[in-house]
C-alpha positions as CSV (number, residue, x, y, z in Angstrom):
1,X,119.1,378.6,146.3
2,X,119.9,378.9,142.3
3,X,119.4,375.4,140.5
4,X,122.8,374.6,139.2
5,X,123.2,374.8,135.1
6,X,123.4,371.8,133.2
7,X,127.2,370.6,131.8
8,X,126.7,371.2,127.8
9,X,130.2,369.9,127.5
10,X,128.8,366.3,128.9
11,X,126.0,366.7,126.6
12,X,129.7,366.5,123.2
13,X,131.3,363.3,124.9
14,X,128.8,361.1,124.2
15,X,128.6,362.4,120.4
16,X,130.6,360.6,117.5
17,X,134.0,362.0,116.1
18,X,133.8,362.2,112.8
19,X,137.4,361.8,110.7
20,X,138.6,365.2,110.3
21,X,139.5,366.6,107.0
22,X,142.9,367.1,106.1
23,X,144.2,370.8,107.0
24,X,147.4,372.3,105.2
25,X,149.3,374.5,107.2
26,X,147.9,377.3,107.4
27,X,145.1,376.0,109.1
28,X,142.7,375.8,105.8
29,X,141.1,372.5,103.9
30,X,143.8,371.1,101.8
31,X,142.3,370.6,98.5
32,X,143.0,367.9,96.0
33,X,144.2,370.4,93.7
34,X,147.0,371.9,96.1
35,X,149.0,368.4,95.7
36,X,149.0,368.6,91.6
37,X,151.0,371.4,91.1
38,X,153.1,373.7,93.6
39,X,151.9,377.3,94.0
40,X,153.2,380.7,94.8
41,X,151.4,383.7,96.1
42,X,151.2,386.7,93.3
43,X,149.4,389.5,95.2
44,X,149.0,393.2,94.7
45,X,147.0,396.1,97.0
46,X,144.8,397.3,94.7
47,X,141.9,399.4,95.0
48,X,138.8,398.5,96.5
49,X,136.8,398.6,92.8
50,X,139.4,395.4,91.9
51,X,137.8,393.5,94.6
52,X,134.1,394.2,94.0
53,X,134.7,394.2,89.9
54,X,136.0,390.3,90.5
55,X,133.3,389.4,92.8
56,X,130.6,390.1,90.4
57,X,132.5,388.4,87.4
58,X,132.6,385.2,90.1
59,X,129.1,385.8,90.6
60,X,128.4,385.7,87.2
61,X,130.2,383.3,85.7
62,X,130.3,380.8,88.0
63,X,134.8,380.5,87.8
64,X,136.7,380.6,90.8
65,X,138.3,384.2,91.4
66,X,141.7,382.6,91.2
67,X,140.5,381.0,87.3
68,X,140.1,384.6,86.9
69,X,142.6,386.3,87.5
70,X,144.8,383.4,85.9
71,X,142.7,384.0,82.7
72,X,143.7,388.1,83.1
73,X,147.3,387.5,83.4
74,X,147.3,384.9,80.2
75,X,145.6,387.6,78.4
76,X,147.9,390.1,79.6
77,X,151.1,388.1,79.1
78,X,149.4,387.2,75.1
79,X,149.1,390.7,74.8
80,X,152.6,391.9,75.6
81,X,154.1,389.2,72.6
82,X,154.3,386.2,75.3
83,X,153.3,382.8,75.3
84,X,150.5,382.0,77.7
85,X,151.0,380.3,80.4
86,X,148.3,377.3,80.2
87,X,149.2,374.7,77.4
């Protein structure tokens, strides 16, 4: 007769619960910086090249993608005789 397997999920009760972080809706970390200011999605399906082209200026400059592309769309909205956004 087959030895019978071992209960792994005995093995997680005796294991400490950590406090969980706090999760916004959509199921992802809420972030200290969600709660400053409220935020819309501004989204576009753009080719592939987009994507890789703001990678690689992450990886490089160490900003988050969405500092980038708020810095592109300040420059664009400068650029077409409008105030910035950022004071």
């Amino acid at each position: 007769m087959a030895k019978p397997k071992p209960n792994i999920a005995a093995a997680f009760d005796s294991l400490p619960i950590a406090d969980a972080a706090p999760v916004s809706r959509r199921g992802r970390l809420a972030s200290s910086a969600s709660t400053a200011e409220p935020t819309v999605l501004v989204g576009a399906n753009l080719p592939p090249r987009y994507a890789r082209n703001i990678a690689l200026l992450h990886a490089e400059t160490g900003k988050t993608k969405k500092e980038l592309l708020q810095e592109a769309l300040d420059l664009l909205f400068t650029a077409k005789g409008g105030p910035a956004l950022r004071i």
